[in-house]
C-alpha positions in Angstrom: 6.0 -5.3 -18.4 6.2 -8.8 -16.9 7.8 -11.5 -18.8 7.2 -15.0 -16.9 9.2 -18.3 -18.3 8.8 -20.7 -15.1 6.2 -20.7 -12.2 7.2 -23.3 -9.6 4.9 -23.9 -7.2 5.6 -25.7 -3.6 2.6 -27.7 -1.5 3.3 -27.4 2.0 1.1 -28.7 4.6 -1.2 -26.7 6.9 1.1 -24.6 10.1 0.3 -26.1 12.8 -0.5 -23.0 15.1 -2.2 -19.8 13.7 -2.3 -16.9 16.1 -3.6 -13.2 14.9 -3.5 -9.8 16.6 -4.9 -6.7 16.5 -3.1 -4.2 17.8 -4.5 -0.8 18.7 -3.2 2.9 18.5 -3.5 6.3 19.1 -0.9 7.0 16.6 -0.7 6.2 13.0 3.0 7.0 13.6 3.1 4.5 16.5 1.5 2.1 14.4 4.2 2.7 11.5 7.0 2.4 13.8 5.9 -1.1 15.4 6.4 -2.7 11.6 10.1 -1.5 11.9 10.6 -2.7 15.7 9.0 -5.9 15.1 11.6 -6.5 12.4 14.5 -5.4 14.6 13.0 -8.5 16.3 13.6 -10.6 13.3 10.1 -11.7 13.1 8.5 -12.1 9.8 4.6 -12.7 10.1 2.5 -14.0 7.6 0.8 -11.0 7.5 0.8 -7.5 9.2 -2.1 -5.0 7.7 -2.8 -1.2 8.7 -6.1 0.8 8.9 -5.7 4.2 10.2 -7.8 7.5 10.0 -11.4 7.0 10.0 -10.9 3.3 8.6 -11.1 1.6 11.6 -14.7 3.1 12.4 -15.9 2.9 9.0 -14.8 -0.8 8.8 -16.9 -1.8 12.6 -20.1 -0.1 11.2 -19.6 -2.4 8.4 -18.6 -5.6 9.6 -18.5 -5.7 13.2 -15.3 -7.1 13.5 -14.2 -5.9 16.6 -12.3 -3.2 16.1 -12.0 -0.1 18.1 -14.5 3.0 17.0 -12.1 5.4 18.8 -8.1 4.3 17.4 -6.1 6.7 15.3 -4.6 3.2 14.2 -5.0 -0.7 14.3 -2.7 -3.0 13.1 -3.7 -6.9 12.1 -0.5 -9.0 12.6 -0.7 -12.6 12.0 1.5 -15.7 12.8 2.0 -18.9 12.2 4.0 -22.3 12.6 5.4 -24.7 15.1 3.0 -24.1 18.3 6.1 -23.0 20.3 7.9 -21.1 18.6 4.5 -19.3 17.2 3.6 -18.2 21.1 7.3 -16.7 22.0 6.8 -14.7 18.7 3.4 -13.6 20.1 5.0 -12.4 23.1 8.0 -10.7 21.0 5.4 -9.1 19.0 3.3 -8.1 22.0 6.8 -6.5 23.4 7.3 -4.4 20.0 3.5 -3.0 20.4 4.1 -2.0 23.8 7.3 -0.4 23.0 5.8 1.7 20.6 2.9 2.6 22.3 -0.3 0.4 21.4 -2.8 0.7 23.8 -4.4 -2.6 23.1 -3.1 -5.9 22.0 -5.5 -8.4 21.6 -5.0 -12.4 20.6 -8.0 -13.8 18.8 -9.1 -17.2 21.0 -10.8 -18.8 18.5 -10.7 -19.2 14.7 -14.0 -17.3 14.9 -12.5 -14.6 16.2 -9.8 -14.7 13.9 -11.8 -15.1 10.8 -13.8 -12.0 11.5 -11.0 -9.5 12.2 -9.8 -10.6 8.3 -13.7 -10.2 7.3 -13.2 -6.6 8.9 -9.8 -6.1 6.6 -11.3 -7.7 3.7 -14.5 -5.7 3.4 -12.3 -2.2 4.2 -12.7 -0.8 0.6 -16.4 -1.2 0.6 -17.2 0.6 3.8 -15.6 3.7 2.4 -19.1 4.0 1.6 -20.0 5.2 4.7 -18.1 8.6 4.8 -17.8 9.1 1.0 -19.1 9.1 -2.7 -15.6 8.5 -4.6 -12.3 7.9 -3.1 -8.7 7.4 -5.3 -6.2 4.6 -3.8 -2.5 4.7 -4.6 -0.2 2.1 -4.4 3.0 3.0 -3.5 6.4 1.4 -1.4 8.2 2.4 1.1 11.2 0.8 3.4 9.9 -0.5 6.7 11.6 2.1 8.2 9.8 4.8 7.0 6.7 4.3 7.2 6.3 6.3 10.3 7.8 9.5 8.4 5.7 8.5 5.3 2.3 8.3 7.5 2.9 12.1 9.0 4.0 13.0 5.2 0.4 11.9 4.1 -0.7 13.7 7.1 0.4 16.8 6.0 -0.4 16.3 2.4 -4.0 15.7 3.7 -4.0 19.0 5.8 -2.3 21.2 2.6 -5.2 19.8 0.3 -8.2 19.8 2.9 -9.1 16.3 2.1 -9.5 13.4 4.1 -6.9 10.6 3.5 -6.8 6.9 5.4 -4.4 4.2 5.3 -5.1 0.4 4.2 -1.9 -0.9 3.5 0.2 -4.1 3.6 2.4 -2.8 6.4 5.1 -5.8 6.2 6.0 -5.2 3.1 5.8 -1.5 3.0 3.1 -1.3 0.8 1.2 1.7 1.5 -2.5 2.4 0.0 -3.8 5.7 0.7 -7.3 6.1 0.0 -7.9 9.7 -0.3 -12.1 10.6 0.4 -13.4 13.4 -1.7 -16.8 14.2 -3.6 -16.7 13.9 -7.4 -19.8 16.5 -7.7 -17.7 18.9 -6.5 -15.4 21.2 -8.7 -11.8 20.9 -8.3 -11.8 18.2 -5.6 -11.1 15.6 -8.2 -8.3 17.6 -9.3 -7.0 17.8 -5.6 -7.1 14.3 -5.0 -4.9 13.8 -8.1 -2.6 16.2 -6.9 -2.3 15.0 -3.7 -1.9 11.3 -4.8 0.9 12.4 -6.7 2.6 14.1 -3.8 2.4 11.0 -2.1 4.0 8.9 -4.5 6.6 11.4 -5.1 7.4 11.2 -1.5 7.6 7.0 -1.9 10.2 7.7 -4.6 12.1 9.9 -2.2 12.0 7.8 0.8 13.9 5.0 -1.1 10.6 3.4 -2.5 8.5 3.0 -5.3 5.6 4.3 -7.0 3.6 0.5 -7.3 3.8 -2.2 -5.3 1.2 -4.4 -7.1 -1.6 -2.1 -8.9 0.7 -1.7 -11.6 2.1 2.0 -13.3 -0.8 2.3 -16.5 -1.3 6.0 -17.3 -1.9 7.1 -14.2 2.3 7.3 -13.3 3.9 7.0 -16.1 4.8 10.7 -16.0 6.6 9.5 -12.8 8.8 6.8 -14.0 11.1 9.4 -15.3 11.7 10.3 -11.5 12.1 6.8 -10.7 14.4 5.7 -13.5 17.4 7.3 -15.6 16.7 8.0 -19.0 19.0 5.2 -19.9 17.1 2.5 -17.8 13.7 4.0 -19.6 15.0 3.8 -22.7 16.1 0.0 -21.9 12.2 -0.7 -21.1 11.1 1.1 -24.8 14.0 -1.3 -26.3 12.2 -4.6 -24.9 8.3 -3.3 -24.9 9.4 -2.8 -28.8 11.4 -6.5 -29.4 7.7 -8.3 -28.7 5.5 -5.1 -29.5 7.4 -3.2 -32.5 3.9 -2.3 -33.8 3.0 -1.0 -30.1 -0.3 -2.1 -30.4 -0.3 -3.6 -26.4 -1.4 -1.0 -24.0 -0.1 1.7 -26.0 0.3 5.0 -23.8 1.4 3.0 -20.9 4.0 3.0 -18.7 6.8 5.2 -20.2 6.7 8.8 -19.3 5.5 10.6 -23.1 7.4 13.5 -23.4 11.0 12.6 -22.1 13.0 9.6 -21.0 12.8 7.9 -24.1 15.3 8.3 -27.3 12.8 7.5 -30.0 9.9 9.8 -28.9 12.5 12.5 -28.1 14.1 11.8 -32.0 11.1 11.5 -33.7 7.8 13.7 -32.5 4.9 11.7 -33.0 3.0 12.7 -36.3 -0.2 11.6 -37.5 -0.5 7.7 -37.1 2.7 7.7 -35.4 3.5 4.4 -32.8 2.7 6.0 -29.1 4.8 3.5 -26.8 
């Protein structure tokens, strides 16, 4: 639940230097670990994105972007602000890549250029496509730091399942998306995939993180807020949902694990007509 009282909002004029980079990799590791070295730098772009796995291929038959058929991983870095200080970052940045092993690092040289790497990012979900009927995205957070460790965790947990899992994710702020490929019309893969997601998100928790960065915990992890949060913290959430929603008719089901973490349910098993919070 989100309770907003004040939304102050700041107009600041246009930077007066854009520059973006795609980086490219062998390594979705390599890829994971420049987002950490380019912070030991004390840079924060406006923007660093990830596409790994069969992402960066599916996304050039799409859109013809530019980007490599052949990478393991490509990351899309952008900067922006005073001219000067925007061109030592670049070289900074270009330094981190190196570092951890990017192959490639390419500037755009016009905003032509630039505009249609993001096209490439912006139309990623739709050429899933290409390789597959039905995918499942997750949402979760890690630290910066491990991303790397979180990327070969995903690795594994696609190898363990047989399925095929990518990476689009907003890589500066740790905010990993999976999108794990699998076939609907198939028994049991939709089951796998579920499995697996949770695995995944599990991990997030484990590695310091979170389970949502932005999609938002609906039905689909409320069973894993009880991992995330004590009982006491839970049971703080039921309090407040139940000062504006005693009725709980608003999204009722949602977000509270239903079976444990919360002293009502576990007081009073719901009967017939019962409140489900």
């Amino acid at each position: 639940m989100v309770l907003v009282t004040k939304v102050i909002v700041r107009l600041m004029r246009k930077p007066e230097t854009v520059k973006t980079i795609l980086a490219i990799y062998e390594s979705s590791e390599d890829a994971g670990r420049t987002v950490a070295e380019i912070t030991a730098h004390a840079i924060t772009p406006v923007a660093v994105e990830m596409l790994d796995g069969v992402m960066p291929r599916m996304v050039e038959e799409a859109t013809h972007a530019g980007y490599p058929m052949d990478a393991a991983a490509v990351l899309l870095i952008e900067l922006e602000g005073i001219r000067e200080a925007v061109e030592e970052q670049v070289e900074q940045v270009r330094q981190a890549c190196t570092v951890c092993g990017a192959r490639e690092f390419r500037v755009a040289r016009t905003a032509e250029e630039r505009d249609l790497l993001w096209k490439g990012r912006k139309n990623a979900f739709g050429a899933v496509g290409r390789v597959s009927p039905t995918y499942y995205v997750q949402d979760g957070v890690v630290p910066r730091t491990k991303i790397a460790p979180t990327l070969h965790f995903i690795g594994e947990v696609a190898l363990r399942y047989g399925l095929t899992i990518s990476n689009i994710f907003h890589a500066g702020d740790g905010n990993m998306h999976p999108i794990i490929l699998f076939d609907a019309r198939k028994p049991g893969e939709m089951e796998k995939a579920r499995a697996a997601g949770m695995e995944i998100l599990a991990w997030c928790i484990d590695a310091g993180g979170s389970i949502t960065g932005e999609h938002g915990v609906g039905m689909e992890k409320n069973e894993l807020m009880a991992k995330l949060f004590p009982p006491e913290t839970l049971e703080a959430i039921l309090r407040l949902k139940m000062l504006f929603d005693p009725n709980a008719r608003l999204n009722p089901g949602k977000v509270l694990p239903t079976g444990r973490g919360c002293l009502e349910i576990r007081q009073a098993p719901l009967s017939a007509g019962s409140a489900v919070y």
